[in-house]
C-alpha positions as CSV (number, residue, x, y, z in Angstrom):
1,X,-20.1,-2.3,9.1
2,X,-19.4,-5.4,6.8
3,X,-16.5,-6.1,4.2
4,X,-16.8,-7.6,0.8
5,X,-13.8,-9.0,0.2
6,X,-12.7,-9.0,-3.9
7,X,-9.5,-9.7,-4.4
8,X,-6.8,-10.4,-1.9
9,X,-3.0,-11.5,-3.0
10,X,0.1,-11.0,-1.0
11,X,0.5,-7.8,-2.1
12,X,-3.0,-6.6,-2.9
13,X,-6.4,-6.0,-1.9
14,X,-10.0,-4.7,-2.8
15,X,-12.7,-4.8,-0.8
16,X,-16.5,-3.4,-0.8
17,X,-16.6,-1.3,2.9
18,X,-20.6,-0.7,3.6
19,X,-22.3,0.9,6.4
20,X,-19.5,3.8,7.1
21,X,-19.0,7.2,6.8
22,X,-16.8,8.6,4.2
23,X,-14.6,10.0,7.3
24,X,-13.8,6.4,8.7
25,X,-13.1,5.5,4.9
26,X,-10.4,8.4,4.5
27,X,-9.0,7.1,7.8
28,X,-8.6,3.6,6.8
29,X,-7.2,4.9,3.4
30,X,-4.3,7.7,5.7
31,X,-3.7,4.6,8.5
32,X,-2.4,2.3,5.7
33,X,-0.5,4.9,4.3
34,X,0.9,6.6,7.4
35,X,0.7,4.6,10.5
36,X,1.4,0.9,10.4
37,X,5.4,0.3,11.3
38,X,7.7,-1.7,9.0
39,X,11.2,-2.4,8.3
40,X,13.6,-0.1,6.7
41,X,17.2,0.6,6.8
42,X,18.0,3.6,8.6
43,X,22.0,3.9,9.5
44,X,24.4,3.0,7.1
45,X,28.5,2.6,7.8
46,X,30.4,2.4,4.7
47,X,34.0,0.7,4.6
48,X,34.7,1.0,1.1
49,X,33.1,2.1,-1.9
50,X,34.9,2.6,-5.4
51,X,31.4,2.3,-7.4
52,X,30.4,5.1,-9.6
53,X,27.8,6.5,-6.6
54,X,28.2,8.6,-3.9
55,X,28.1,7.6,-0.9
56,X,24.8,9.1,-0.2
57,X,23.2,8.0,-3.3
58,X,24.2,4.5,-2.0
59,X,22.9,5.4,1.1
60,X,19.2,6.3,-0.5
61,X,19.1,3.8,-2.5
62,X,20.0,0.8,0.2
63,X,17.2,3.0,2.1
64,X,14.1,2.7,-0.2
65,X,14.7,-1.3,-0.5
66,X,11.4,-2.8,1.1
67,X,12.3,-5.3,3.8
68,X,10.4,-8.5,4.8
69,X,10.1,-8.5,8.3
70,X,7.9,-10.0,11.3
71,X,7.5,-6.3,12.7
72,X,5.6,-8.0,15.6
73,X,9.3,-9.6,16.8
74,X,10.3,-6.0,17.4
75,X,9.9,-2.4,18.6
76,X,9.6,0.8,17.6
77,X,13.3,2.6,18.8
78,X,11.2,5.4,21.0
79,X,9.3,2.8,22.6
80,X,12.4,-0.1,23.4
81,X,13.2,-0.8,27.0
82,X,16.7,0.0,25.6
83,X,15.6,3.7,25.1
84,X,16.5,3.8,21.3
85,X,20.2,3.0,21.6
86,X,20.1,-0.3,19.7
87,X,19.5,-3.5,20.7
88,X,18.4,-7.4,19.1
89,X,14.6,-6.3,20.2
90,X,14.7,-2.7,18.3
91,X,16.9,-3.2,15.1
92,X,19.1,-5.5,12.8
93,X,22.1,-5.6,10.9
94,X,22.2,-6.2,7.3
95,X,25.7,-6.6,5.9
96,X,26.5,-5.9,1.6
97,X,30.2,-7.1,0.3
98,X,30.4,-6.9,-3.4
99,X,33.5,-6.7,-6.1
100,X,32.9,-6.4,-9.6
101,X,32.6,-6.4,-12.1
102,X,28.9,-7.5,-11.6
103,X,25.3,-5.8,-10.9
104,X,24.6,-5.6,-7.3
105,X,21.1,-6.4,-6.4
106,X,19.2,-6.3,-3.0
107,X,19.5,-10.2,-2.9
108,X,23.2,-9.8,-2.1
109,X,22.3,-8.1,1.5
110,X,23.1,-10.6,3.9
111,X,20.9,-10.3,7.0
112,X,21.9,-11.2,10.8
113,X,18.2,-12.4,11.8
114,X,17.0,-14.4,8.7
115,X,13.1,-13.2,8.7
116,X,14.4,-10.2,8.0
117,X,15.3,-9.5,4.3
118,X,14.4,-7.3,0.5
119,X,10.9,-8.4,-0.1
120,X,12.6,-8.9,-3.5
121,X,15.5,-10.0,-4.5
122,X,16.3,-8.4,-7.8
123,X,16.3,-4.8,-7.0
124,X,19.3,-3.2,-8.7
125,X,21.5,-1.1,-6.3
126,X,24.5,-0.4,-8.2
127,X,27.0,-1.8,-11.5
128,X,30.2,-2.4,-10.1
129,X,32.7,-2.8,-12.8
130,X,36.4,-4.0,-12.9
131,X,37.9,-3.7,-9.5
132,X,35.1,-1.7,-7.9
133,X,34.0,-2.7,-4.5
134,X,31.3,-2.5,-2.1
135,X,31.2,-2.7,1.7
136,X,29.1,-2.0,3.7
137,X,27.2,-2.7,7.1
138,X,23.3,-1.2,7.2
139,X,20.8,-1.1,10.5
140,X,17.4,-1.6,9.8
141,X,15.0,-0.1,12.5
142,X,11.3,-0.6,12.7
143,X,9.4,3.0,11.5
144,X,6.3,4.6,9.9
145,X,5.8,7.1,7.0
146,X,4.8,9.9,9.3
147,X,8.5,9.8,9.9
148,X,10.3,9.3,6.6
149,X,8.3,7.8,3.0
150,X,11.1,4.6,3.1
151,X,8.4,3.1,6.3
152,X,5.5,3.4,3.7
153,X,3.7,-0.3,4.2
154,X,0.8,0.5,2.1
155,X,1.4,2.5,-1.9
156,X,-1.7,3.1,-4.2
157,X,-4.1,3.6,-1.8
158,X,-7.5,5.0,-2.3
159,X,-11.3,4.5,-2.4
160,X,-14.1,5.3,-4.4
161,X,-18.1,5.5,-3.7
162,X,-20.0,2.3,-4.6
163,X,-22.1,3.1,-7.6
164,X,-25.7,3.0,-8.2
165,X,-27.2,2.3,-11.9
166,X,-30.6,2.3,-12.3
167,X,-32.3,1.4,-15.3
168,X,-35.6,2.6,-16.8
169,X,-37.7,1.7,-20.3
170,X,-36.2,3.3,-23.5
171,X,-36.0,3.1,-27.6
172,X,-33.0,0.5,-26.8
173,X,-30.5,3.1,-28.8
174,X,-27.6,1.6,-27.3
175,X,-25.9,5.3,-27.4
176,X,-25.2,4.6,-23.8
177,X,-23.2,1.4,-23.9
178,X,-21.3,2.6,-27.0
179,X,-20.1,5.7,-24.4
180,X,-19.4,3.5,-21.3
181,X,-15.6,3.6,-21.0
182,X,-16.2,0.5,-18.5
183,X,-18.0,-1.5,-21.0
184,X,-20.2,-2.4,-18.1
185,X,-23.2,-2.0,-20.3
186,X,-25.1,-4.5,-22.7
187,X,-28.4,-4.7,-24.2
188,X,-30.5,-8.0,-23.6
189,X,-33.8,-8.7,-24.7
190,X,-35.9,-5.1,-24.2
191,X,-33.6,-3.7,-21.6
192,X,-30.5,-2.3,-20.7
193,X,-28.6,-4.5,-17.6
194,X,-25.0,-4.6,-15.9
195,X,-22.8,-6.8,-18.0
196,X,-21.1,-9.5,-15.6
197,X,-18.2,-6.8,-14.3
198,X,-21.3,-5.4,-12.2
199,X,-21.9,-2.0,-11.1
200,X,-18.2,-2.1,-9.1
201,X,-16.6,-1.2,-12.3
202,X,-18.3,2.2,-12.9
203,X,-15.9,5.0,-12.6
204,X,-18.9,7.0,-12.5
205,X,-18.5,9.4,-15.6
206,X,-22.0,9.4,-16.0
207,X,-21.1,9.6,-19.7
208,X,-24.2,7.1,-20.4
209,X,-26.4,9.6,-18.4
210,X,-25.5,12.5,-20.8
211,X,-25.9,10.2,-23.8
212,X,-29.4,9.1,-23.2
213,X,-32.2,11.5,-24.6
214,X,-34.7,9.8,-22.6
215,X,-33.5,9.9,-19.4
216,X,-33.6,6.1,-18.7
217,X,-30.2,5.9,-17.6
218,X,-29.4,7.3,-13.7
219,X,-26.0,7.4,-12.2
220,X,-25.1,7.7,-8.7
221,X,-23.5,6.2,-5.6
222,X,-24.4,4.8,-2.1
223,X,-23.1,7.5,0.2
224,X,-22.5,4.6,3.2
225,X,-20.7,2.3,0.7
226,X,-17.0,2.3,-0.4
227,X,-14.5,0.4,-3.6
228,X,-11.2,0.2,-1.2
229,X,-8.4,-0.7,-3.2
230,X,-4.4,-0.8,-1.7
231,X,-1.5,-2.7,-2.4
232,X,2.1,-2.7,-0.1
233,X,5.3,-2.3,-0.5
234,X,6.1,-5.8,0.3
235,X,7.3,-5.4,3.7
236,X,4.1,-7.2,5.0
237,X,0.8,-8.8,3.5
238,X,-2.2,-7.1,2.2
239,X,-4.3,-8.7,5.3
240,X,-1.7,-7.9,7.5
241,X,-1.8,-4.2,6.6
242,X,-5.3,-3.9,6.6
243,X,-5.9,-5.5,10.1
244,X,-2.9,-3.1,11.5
245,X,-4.3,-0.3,10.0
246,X,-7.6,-0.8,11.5
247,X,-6.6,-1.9,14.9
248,X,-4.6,1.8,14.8
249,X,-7.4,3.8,14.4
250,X,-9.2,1.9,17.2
251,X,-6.0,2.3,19.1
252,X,-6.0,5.8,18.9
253,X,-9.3,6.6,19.1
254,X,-9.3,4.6,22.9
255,X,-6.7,7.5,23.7
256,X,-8.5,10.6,22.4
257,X,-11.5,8.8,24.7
258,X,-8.8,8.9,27.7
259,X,-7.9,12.2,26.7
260,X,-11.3,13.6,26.6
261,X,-12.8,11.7,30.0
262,X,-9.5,13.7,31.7
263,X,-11.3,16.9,30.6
């Protein structure tokens, strides 16, 4: 297996994944969806509120604020020594006082362990206006999106074959780089080549393959060989998620191993 790594940010990354099947490929793409843990706010106790929103709607929106968090630091509830009852190791308290009139954001949360806090800061969660108030004490609790979508780490996941252009002699028409949607296509000299975005970019439409009357243009992909692209919600970093993700399918598949060699 090897990794071509194209772009990596904070909260993005796209990589070329060769020598794989496309089954380990979907896994990758459901375990950075579905199984690697992260913040979120889970309990809520409100002492006052006199804003325009219910309190549930306060209580889904304080809910679906991405948290910043060191998620190694802590446990999963079902798997603390303190059995899920709540304790510094399993979960943290986030406290949110506000009066208007003013625009609360998620900035105004006010954490009890400081490395845990909105992976932004200007996430509107309600307009308080003259004499309204706020208050509020939340509990954030490790989790993953099997459970409930506000542990999503990973959003916008997905993968796509890596194309294969090949190129043979022609009239030079240019009927199939006027098609290509990419504009991945030029003409130079006697022959049609790959403009600098490379093959990568092909969405593979084949819409330069139906265009050429000579058959000089073929489109198709590398079965073994995979466009990863994913971003996060903010809770962790791009390399972060991709390493958890990958280390959970290995983790898993050890148990369906110990599983099996029970059998």
């Amino acid at each position: 297996m090897d990794i071509d790594i194209l772009e990596l940010s904070e909260r993005k990354a796209r990589f070329v994944l060769s020598g794989v099947s496309v089954s380990f490929a979907n896994a990758l793409r459901r375990a950075i969806l579905a199984e690697v843990p992260v913040m979120a706010i889970d309990e809520i106790n409100i002492y006052d509120n006199t804003s325009v929103l219910f309190d549930e709607q306060l209580g889904l929106r304080m809910g679906l604020i991405p948290l910043k968090a060191e998620t190694k630091n802590f446990n999963l509830p079902e798997e603390c020594t303190c059995e899920g009852k709540g304790c510094p190791t399993c979960q943290v308290s986030m406290t949110l006082s506000a009066e208007g009139p003013k625009v609360v954001y998620s900035g105004d949360i006010v954490s009890s362990d400081p490395t845990v806090r909105p992976a932004d800061a200007t996430i509107p969660i309600v307009e308080l206006k003259d004499k309204h108030k706020v208050v509020m004490e939340a509990i954030a609790k490790l989790g993953t999106y099997r459970k409930h979508s506000k542990w999503q780490a990973g959003i916008a996941s997905g993968y796509k074959n890596m194309p294969v252009l090949t190129f043979r002699e022609c009239d030079l028409c240019g009927e199939c780089v006027n098609v290509c949607p990419r504009d991945i296509l030029k003409i130079e000299g006697n022959k049609v080549k790959l403009t600098d975005k490379g093959a990568i970019e092909c969405s593979l439409c084949k819409l330069c393959e139906e265009a050429c009357d000579m058959d000089a243009v073929s489109v198709s992909y590398d079965p073994e060989s995979f466009v990863m692209t994913f971003e996060t919600s903010g809770g962790i970093t791009a390399a972060q998620l991709a390493v958890e993700a990958a280390g959970s399918i290995k983790t898993r598949a050890q148990k369906m191993g110990e599983i099996l060699d029970t059998l």
